[in-house]
N, C-alpha and C positions, 0 to 999 in steps of 0.2 A: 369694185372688186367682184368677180365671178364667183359667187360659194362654189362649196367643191359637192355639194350635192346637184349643181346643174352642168352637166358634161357636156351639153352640147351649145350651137347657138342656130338657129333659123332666119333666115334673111331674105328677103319677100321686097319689090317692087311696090310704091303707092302710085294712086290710091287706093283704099284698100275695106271703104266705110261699108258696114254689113258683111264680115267677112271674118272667118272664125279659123285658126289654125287646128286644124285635126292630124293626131296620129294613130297609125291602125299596123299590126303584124302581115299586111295584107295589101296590094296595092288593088286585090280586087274588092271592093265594097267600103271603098277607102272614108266617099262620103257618108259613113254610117259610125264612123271610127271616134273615139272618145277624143273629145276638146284638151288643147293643153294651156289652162287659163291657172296656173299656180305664181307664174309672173306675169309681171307691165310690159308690153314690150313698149320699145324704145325707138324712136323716129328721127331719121337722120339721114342727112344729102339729098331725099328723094327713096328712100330705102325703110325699111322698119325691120328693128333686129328684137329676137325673143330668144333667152333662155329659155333652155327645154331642162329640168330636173329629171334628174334618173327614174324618180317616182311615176312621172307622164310617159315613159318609152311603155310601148309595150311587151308584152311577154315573149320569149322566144328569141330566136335569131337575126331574125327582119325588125326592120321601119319602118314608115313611110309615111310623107307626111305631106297635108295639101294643103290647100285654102280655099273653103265652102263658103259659097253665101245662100245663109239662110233666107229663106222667105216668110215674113210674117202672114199667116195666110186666115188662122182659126185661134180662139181660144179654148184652153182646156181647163178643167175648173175639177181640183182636187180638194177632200175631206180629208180629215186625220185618217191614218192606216192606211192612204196611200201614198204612190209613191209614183212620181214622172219614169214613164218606159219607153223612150223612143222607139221605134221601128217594129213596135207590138200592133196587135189591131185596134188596141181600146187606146194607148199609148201611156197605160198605166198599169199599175201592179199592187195588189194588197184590195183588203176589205176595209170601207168604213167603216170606224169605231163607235159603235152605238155612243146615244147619248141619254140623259135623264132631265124632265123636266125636275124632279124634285132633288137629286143632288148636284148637277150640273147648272140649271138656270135653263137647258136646251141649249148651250154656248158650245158654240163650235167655231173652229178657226180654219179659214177659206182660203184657196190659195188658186189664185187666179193666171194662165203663163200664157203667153204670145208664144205661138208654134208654128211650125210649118207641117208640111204635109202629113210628115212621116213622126211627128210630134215630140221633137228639136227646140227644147227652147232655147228663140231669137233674142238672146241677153241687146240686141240692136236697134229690138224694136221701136216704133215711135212711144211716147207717154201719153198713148191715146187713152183717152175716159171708159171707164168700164163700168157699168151700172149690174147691182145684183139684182137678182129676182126669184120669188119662192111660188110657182103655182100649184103647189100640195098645198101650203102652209100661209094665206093669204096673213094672219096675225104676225107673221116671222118679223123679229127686231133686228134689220137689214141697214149697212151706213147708208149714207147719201154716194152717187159716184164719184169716181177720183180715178187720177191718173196712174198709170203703172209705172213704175222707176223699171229701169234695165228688163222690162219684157216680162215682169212680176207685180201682181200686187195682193196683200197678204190681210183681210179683214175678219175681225170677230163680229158672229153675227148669232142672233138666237130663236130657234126654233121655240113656235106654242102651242103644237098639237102632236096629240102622238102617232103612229104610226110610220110608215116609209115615207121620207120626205127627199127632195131633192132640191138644187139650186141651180140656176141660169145666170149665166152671164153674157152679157153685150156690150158690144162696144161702139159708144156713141158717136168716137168722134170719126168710124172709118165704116161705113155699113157692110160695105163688102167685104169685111172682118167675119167668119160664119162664127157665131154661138157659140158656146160652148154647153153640157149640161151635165151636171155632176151623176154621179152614181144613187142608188138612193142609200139612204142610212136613215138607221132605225131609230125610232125619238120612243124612249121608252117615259110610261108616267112617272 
């Protein structure tokens, strides 16, 4: 059954892998336009069908709606207080949330995303291995690497020295993956 909060439906041509349904008020800057990932779409004859909820339309008069594929191209590597900004220059927003070694432990939670150019994360990307790494903070208690689920991976990790510290990430399993390197944040005593 169609909830009645999804008024429309979208119907698109496979195959379709790496490929993301965007809607924007605008057919100019279309590929910059917010993702409509609030349902599954659904696959069928050679076709893939997706509710669109009223929530995903945009603002305004217009619609417009495409199908982008992202390119996995860099890793971008976020601290508490911020926050993923596609099509910004840093492709983030917000200040890292200092941290304490004496009432925190130096624990901070790492958020690692497969992006492309314009810093889009590719929920597509492969489960390539992503290894961290600390060269402010050579004591930093860092996991071992692991693979990313859906173009994300999310590790606690603990800073041992104070001052402005930053994190790297690489990805093992694609070289041609560029780095990524976190912001710094402040490791208070």
């Amino acid at each position: 059954m169609v909830p009645t909060n999804a008024p429309y439906w979208v119907k698109w041509s496979l195959p379709d892998s790496g490929f993301n349904l965007l809607t924007s008020p605008s057919v100019l800057g279309i590929t910059n336009g917010n993702g409509v990932t609030a349902t599954t779409p659904i696959a069928q004859g050679g076709k893939r069908w997706q509710l669109v909820p009223g929530a995903a339309l945009p603002n305004g008069p217009t619609g417009f709606f495409a199908l982008v594929q992202r390119t996995f191209t860099k890793l971008q590597v976020l601290l508490p207080g911020e926050t993923n900004a596609p099509n910004t220059l840093t492709g983030k927003i917000g200040t890292p949330t200092p941290v304490s070694l004496s009432t925190d432990g130096g624990a901070v939670t790492v958020t690692i995303n497969a992006v492309d150019p314009t810093f889009h994360i590719v929920n597509s990307a492969p489960n390539d291995m992503v290894d961290l790494t600390s060269s402010t903070d050579s004591g930093a208690s860092i996991p071992p690497a692991a693979a990313m689920a859906n173009g994300t991976r999310t590790v606690q990790m603990s800073f041992s020295t104070t001052g402005n510290q930053t994190v790297q990430a690489a990805d093992l399993t694609n070289v041609a993956i560029t780095g990524g390197t976190s912001s710094a944040i402040t490791v208070n005593p």
